[in-house]
C-alpha positions, 0 to 999 in steps of 0.5 A: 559334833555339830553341823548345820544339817547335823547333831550328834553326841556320845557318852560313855556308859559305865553299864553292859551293852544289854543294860544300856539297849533296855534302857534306851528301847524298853518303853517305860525304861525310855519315859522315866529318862527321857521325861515323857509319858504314853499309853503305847505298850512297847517299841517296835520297828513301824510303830507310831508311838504318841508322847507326852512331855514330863520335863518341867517348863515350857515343854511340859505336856507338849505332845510329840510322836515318833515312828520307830524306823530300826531296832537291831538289838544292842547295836541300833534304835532309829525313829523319824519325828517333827522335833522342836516346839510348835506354834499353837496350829502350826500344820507340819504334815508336809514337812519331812522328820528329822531322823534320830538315830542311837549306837551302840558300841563296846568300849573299855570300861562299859557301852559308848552310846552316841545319837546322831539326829539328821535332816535339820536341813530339809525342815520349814525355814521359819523352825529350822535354826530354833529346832537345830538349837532347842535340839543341840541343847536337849541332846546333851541334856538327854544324853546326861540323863540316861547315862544318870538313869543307869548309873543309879539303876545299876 
């Protein structure tokens, strides 16, 4: 499901609610499906954390961070960031972040896992409809790769 302002998909995992959490907020678990590097030790509520693109293509090396927001165990992981590529010195300081937000939920079978990402509306005009589209396509890629990461890790 998608809107203007809005992306949202959700997958079923065939793996416990805990496998799933590890997965999605151990640091180092996250960089291996989420094709991305960092020196930062760990996830934490607060947290500024610097990343750096593995996935090959246009996007690899990009450097992005995130701010963690909520980490309610095996239920919710949130964190706001500027999503999309940039323009080479493109200042985004005063544009709001998107805010991304992972559940967690049992379903039969294993863990229903869905990530709505919100605010696409209040992002410069100039990026809005390139980041809404780099995002709705990358959310389905990345939603494909974790429940690929824990399906060959379980």
């Amino acid at each position: 499901m998608s809107s203007l302002n809005q992306i949202q998909r959700s997958t079923l995992i065939r793996a416990p609610r805990a496998r799933v959490w590890r997965a999605l907020t151990d640091i180092g678990e996250f960089c291996r499906w989420f094709s991305a590097e960092t020196e930062e030790p760990a996830f934490r509520p607060g947290a500024h954390i610097k990343l750096r693109s593995t996935h090959p293509g246009p996007y690899y090396k990009m450097e992005f961070a995130l701010d963690v927001e909520e980490m309610i165990p095996e239920q919710t992981f949130s964190w706001r960031w500027h999503p999309g590529t940039r323009d080479p010195g493109e200042d985004l300081s005063a544009e709001p972040p998107t805010l991304v937000t992972f559940t967690l939920e049992d379903a039969a079978g294993g863990t229903r896992i869905t990530v709505t990402e919100t605010g696409f509306d209040q992002l410069f005009a100039s990026r809005r409809e390139r980041v809404f589209g780099q995002n709705e396509g990358g959310w389905k890629h990345q939603m494909a790769s974790i429940e690929r990461y824990i399906s060959e890790s379980v």
